[in-house]
C-alpha positions in Angstrom: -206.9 -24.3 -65.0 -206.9 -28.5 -65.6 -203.4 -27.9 -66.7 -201.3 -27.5 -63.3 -203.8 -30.6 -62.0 -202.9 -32.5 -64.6 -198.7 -32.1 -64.1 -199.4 -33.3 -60.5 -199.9 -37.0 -61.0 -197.2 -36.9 -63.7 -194.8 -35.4 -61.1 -195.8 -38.5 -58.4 -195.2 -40.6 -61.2 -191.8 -39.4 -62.2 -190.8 -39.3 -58.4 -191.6 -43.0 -57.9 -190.1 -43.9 -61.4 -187.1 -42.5 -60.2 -187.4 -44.0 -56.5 -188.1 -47.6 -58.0 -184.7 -47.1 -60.1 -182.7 -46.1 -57.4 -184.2 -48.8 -55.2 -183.3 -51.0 -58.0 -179.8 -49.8 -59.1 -178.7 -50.7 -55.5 -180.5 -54.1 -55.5 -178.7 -55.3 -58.8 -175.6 -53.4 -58.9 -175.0 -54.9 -55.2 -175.4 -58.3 -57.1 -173.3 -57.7 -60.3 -171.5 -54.4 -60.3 -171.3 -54.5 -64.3 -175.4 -54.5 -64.6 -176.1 -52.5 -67.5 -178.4 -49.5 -67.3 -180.7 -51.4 -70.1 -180.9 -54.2 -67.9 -181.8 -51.9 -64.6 -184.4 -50.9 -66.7 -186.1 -53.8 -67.2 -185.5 -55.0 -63.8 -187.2 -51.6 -62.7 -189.9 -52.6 -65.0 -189.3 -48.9 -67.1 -188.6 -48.7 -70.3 -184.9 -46.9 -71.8 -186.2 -43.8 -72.1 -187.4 -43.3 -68.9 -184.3 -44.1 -66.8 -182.4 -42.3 -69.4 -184.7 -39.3 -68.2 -183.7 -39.2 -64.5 -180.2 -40.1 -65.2 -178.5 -39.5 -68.2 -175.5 -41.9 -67.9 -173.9 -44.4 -65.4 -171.7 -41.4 -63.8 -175.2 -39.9 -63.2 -177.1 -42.6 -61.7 -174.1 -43.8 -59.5 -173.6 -39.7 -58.6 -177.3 -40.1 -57.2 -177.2 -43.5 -55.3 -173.9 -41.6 -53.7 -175.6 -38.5 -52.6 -178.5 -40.6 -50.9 -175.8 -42.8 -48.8 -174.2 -39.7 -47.8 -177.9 -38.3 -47.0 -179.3 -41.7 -45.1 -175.5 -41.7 -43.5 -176.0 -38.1 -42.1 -179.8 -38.7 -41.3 -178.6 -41.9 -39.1 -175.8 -40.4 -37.4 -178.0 -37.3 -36.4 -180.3 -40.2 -34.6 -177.9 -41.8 -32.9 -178.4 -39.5 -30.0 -177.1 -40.3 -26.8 -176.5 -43.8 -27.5 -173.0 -43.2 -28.8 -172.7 -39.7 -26.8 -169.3 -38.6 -25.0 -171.6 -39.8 -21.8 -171.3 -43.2 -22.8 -168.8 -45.6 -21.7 -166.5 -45.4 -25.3 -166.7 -49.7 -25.6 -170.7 -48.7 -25.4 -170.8 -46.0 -27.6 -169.0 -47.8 -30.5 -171.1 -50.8 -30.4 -173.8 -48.4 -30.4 -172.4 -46.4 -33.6 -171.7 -49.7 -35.2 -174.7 -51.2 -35.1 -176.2 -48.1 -36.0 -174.1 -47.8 -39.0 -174.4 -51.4 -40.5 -177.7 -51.4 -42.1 -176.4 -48.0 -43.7 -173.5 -50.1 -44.8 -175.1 -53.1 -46.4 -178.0 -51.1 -47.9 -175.0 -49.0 -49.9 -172.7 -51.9 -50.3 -172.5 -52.1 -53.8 -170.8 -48.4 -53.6 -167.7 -50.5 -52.1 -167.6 -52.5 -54.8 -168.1 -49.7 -57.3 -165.5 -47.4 -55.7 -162.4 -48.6 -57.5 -163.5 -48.6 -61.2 -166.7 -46.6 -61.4 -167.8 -44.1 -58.2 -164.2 -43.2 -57.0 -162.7 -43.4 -54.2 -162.4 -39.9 -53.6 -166.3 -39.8 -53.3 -166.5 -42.6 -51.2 -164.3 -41.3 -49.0 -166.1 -37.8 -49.1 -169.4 -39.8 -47.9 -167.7 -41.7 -45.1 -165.8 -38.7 -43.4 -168.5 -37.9 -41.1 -168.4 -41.9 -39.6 -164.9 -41.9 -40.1 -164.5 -39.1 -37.6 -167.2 -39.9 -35.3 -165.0 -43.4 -34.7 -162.2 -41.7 -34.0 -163.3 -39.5 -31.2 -164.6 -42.5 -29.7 -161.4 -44.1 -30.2 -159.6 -41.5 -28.3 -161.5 -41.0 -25.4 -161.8 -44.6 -25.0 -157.8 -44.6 -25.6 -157.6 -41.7 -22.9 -159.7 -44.1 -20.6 -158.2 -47.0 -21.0 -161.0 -48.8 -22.6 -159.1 -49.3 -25.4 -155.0 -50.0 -26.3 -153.4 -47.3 -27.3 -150.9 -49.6 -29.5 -152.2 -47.6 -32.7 -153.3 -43.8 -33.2 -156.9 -43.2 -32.9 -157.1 -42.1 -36.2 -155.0 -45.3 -37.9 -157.0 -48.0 -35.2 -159.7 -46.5 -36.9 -158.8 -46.5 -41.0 -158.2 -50.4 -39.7 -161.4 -51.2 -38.2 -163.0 -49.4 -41.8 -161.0 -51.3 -43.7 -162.6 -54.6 -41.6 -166.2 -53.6 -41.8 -165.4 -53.0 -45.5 -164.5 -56.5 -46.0 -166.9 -57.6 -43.7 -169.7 -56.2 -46.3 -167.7 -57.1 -48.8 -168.3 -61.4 -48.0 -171.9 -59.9 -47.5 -172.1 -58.8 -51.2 -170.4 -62.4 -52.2 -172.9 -64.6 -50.0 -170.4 -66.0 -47.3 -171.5 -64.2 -44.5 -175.0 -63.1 -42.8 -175.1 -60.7 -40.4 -177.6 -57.9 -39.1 -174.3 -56.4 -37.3 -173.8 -58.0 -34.5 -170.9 -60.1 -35.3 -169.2 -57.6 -37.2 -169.4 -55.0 -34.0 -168.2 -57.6 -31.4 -165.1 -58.8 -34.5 -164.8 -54.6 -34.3 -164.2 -53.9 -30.5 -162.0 -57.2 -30.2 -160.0 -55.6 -33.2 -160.2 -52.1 -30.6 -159.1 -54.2 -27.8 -161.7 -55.6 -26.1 -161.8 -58.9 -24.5 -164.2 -61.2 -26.4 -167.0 -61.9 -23.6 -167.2 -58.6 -22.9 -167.1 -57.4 -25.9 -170.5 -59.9 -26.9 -171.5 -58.8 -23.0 -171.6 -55.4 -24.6 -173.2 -55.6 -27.9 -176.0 -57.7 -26.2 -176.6 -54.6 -24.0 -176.3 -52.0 -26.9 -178.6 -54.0 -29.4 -181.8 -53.5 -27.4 -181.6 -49.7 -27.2 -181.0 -49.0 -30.4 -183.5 -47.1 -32.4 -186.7 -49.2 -35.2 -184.9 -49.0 -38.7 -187.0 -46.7 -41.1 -189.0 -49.0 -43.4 -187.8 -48.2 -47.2 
């Protein structure tokens, strides 16, 4: 009967083994996107062996860090709530969304750089589909409105505003620019159409109400 109490503490121990890796992989890879899995050992402070346990290869532990930024992406968007609801004025509800969105964006950052050469872009783009559409519909009602231009289709003004907040995380990852989102929402709905003060007026509204961050 010691047996099945025995396994229990060994099962803790190989979920936070493979936590602290993860937590790790994201870390260093976001620093140096060619960080060896030897060396995301040591700097998980577990030896070969064990990382090679939870994930067999590169492929497998990028696979992982890509199915929980597509699980923390779906998680966030379901607690966005009313904040970026269809009740919302549109300029509102995409600084809400944004804002929202960017800590998911610079905790996963290093998937951006890893996308071209390693993840996939396919992938990537599998993950984002759920933000990428959720920006669009705010983009056309905000289009039907008037809030925003309709110079551009909803659907391209949005691929262009992704691409923006791509490279915005991108100078994030390289060390020329800080920001907890702010300045990358109101650079966003200027990009949408919106007049610079009242596109800052509007993101110092938004900030307030938006939901405490989940420690991790």
């Amino acid at each position: 009967m010691s047996k099945p109490v025995a396994r229990e503490p060994q099962r803790r121990n190989a979920r936070s083994n493979r936590a602290r890796i993860l937590a790790t992989a994201r870390r260093e890879l976001g620093r140096n996107p060619d960080t060896t899995l030897e060396e995301l050992a040591r700097a998980a402070g577990v030896v070969r062996r064990t990382l090679f346990g939870h994930f067999p290869g590169r492929a497998a532990l990028l696979e992982a860090l890509a199915e929980e930024a597509s699980e923390v992406l779906r998680s966030t968007m379901e607690s966005a709530g009313e904040g970026a609801g269809p009740q919302v004025p549109a300029e509102r509800a995409l600084a809400y969304f944004l804002l929202l969105m960017w800590p998911v964006g610079d905790r996963y950052r290093m998937l951006l750089a890893l996308a071209r050469h390693d993840l996939g872009a396919e992938r990537v783009a599998e993950i984002l589909t759920p933000a990428r559409a959720e920006v669009t519909a705010i983009l056309e009602r905000g289009q039907r409105d008037g809030t925003f231009p309709a110079h551009l289709p909803p659907a391209v003004l949005s691929a262009g505003l992704e691409a923006m907040t791509v490279a915005l995380l991108e100078q994030v990852n390289t060390g020329a620019l800080e920001d907890d989102g702010t300045r990358a929402a109101v650079a966003t709905l200027i990009a949408a159409g919106v007049p610079h003060d009242h596109a800052r007026t509007v993101v110092d509204a938004v900030s307030p109400t938006l939901p405490t961050p989940p420690t991790t």
